[in-house]
N, C-alpha and C positions, 0 to 999 in steps of 0.2 A: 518393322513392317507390319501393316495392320490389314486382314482380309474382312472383309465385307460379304453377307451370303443372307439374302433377306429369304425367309423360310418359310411363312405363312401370311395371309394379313384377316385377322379375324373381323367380321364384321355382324351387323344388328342392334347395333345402336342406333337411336331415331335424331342424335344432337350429337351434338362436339361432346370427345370426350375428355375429362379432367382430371381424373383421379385413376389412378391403377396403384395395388400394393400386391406383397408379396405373399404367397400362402403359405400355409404349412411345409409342404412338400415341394421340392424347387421345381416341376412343370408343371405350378399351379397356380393361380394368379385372382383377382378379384380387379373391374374395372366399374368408374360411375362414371356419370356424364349429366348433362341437359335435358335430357329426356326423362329424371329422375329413376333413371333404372340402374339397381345393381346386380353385375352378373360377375356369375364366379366362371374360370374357363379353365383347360386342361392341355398342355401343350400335346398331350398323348391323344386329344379328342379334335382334332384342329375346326374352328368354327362352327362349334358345337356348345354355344355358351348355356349354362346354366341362372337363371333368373334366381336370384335370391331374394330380391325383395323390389316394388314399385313406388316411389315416392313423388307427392305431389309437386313437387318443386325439385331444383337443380342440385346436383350433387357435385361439391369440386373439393372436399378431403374423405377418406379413407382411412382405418386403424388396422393393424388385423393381430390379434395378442394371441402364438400360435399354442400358448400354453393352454388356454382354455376356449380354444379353437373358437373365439368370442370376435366378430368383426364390428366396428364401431364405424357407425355413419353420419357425416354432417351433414344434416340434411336444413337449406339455405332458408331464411326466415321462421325456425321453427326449432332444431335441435338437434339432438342425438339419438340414433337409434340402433339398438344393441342387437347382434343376430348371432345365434348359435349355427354357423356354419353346416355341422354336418347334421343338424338336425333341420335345417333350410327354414326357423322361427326367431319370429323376433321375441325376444326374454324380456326386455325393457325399450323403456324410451324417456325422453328427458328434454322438456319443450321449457331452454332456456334462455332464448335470445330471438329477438325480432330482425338478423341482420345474416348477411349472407356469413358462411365459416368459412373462409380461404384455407384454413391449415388446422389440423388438430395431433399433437401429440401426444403421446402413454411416458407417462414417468412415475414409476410405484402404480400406487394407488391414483394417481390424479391424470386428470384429463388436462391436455392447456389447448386453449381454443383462441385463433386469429379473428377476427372480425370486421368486420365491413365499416363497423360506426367507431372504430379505432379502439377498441377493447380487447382485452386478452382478460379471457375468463377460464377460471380452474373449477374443474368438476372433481369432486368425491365419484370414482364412479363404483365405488361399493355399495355408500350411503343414497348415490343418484340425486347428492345436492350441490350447487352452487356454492365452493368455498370462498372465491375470489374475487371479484372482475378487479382489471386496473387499465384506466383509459389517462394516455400520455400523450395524446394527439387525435385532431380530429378529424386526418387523416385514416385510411382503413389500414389494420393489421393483416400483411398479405401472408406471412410465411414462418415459421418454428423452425430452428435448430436447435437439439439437444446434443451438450457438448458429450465424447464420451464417457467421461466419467463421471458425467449426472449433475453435475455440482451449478452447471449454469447453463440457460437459456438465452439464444438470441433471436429476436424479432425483427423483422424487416419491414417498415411502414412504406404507405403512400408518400407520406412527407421528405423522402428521402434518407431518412435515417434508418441505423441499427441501433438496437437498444440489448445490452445483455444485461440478464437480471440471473438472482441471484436465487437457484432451484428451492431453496428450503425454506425462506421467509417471503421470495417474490422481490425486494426489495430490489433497487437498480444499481448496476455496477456500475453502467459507462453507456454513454451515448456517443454511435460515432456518424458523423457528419459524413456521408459514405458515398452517395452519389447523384447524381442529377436531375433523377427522375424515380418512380416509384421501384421498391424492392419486392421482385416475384420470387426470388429463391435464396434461398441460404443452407449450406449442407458445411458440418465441420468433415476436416479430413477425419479419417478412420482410429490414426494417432494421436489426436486432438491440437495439434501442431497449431490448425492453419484453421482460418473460417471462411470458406468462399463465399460471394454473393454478387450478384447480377439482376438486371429489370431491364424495363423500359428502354434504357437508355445504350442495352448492347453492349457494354463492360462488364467485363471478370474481371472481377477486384481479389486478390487475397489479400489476408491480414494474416498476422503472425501472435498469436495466443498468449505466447507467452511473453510477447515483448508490449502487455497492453493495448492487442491488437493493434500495432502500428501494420503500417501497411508496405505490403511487400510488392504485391504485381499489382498493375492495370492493363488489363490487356481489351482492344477492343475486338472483340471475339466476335460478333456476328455483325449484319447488316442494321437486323431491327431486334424487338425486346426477347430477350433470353427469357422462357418462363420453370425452365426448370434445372438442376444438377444433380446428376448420380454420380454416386462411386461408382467402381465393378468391384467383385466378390476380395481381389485380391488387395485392392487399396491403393494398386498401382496407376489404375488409370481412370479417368471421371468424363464423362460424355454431357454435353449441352443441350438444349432441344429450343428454339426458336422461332419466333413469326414468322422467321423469310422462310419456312418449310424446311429446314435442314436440321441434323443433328453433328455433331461436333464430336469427335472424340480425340480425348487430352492424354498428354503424360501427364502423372502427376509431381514426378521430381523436377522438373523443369518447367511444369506447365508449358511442354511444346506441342502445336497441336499436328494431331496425327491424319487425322482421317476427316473427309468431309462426305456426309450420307445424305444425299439428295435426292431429289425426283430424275433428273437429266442421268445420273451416273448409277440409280443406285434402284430405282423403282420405287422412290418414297413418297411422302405424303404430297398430297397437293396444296394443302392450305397449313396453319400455324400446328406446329406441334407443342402441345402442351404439359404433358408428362413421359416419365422416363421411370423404367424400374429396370435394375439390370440381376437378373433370376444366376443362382449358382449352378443351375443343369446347362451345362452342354455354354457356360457364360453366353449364354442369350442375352440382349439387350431389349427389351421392350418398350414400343412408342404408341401413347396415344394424341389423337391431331382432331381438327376439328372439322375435317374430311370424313369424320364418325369412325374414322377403322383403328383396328387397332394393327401393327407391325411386329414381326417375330423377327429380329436381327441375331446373325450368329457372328459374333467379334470373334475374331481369333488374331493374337499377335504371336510372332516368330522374331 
C-alpha cells in the first residue's frame, strides 16, 4: 500500500523547470529551469528559494559534489559553471560547447556531458580542460547513467539507441537497439542488476546487466514520453515523471506499478513533469513540471 500526502509546491521560476539535484543535507535541494535561474531551496524554509546564480540561457543538467559543497551547471550553448554553494560564488566556468547539455555526470575527476549535436564530452574538472569529445550519432545525447560500480557508462540517444561505454578509456561496449523513439532517461538500479530507460515513446524497458543487457521487461508505462526515473533512498521502489502530467510510482522487484500521482487525484502538475529527485528526509519525492513549480511529495508505503 502506497500513501500519497503532497506537502508543499514551491514556486518562482519564470520557465518550465528541468533540473533539480540533491544537496548536502536531505531537506535541501538545488532546482534550474528556462528562465536560466539556479535556486537552492530548504524544505525547513518552504518557498523561500535562494537564487544562487542567473544565466543567460536554459538550464536542463545539474551536479552537486557534496564533498566540496561544489555545484556544477550546464548551462545550454555555452558551458559549465562551477559554484561554491555555501559561499553563494561562482569559482569557475568552462565555455565548452556550442549545443544545449541534456545531462552531465561526476565520475572521479571527470566531467561526462550529453549534448545536443550528439556528443558526449569529458571534462578534466580539476585542469578545466576538454579531455574527450566522442560523437556516435548525429542524433543529440539526451541522458548519462553511471553504472554503480563506475566501470561503465550508458548514453541514451535521439536515434533510439543505448550505447554503454567503457568508464576508463571511453571506448564502446555495446550498442543496444532499444527503442522507437528518442531516449530521455536512463537510471541503473542501486545493485547494478538492471538498467532502466524510457523516452518519447512511453515504454519502460529494463535490461539485465549482467546477461549483456538482454532485455527483461517492456512495459508501456505511461500515455506520452516518460522524461525521467528515480530510485527512492531504499532501492526498493523507482517513480516515473511524464508529459501526460503524472508521476508513477513502481516496485522495483517486480516492476508492479503502485501508485498513480496526478492532478484529478492528487493535486499535481498541470502540464509535463520533467524531473524527479527522491530526497532521504521524511523520503520526500520531488517534482519539477513545466507548470514552473516545483512539488513536495511525501511517499510512504506500509
Amino acid at each position: 500500500m502506497v500513501k500519497v500526502e503532497k506537502k508543499f509546491t514551491f514556486s518562482g521560476h519564470r520557465d518550465c523547470v528541468y533540473a533539480l539535484e540533491k544537496g548536502k543535507e536531505g531537506h535541501k535541494f538545488f532546482s534550474g529551469s528556462g528562465d536560466g535561474m539556479v535556486v537552492a531551496w530548504n524544505l525547513n524554509q518552504p518557498d523561500q528559494g535562494d537564487l544562487l546564480a542567473k544565466v543567460p540561457h536554459s538550464i536542463y543538467a545539474l551536479k552537486y559534489i557534496p564533498e566540496e559543497d561544489l555545484l556544477i551547471v550546464g548551462q545550454n550553448f555555452e558551458g559549465l559553471h562551477f559554484i561554491r554553494v555555501g559561499e553563494k560564488k561562482e569559482i569557475a566556468s568552462l565555455k565548452c560547447t556550442q549545443a544545449s547539455i541534456f545531462d552531465l555526470q561526476v565520475l572521479g575527476d571527470q566531467i561526462i556531458m550529453a549534448e545536443s549535436d550528439g556528443h558526449i564530452t569529458l571534462v578534466d574538472r580539476k585542469q578545466l580542460i576538454v579531455k574527450n569529445r566522442i560523437k556516435l550519432s548525429e542524433k543529440s545525447a539526451r541522458t548519462i547513467a553511471l553504472s554503480p560500480d563506475g566501470k561503465q557508462f550508458a548514453v541514451g540517444y535521439s536515434d533510439h539507441k543505448i550505447r554503454i561505454f567503457n568508464s576508463e578509456d571511453q571506448s564502446l561496449v555495446k550498442t543496444i537497439a532499444s527503442h522507437t523513439n528518442s531516449i530521455f532517461t536512463l537510471q541503473y538500479s542501486p545493485s547494478g542488476t538492471h538498467l532502466l530507460s524510457a523516452g518519447r515513446d512511453a515504454h519502460l524497458k529494463v535490461w539485465e546487466v549482467e546477461k549483456d543487457y538482454q532485455l527483461k521487461e517492456d512495459i508501456i508505462a505511461h500515455m506520452y514520453a516518460i522524461n525521467h526515473i528515480c530510485f527512492d533512498p531504499s532501492g526498493k521502489y523507482f517513480a516515473t515523471a511524464s508529459m501526460d502530467k503524472s508521476i508513477k510510482i513502481w516496485r522495483y522487484q517486480d516492476f508492479r506499478l503502485l501508485k498513480v500521482v496526478d492532478k484529478s487525484r492528487h493535486a499535481g502538475h498541470a502540464t509535463s513533469v520533467n524531473k524527479l529527485a527522491w530526497l532521504p528526509e521524511k523520503n520526500f519525492l520531488i517534482s519539477g513540471s513545466d507548470d514552473r513549480n516545483i512539488s513536495i511529495w511525501n511517499i510512504t508505503f506500509e
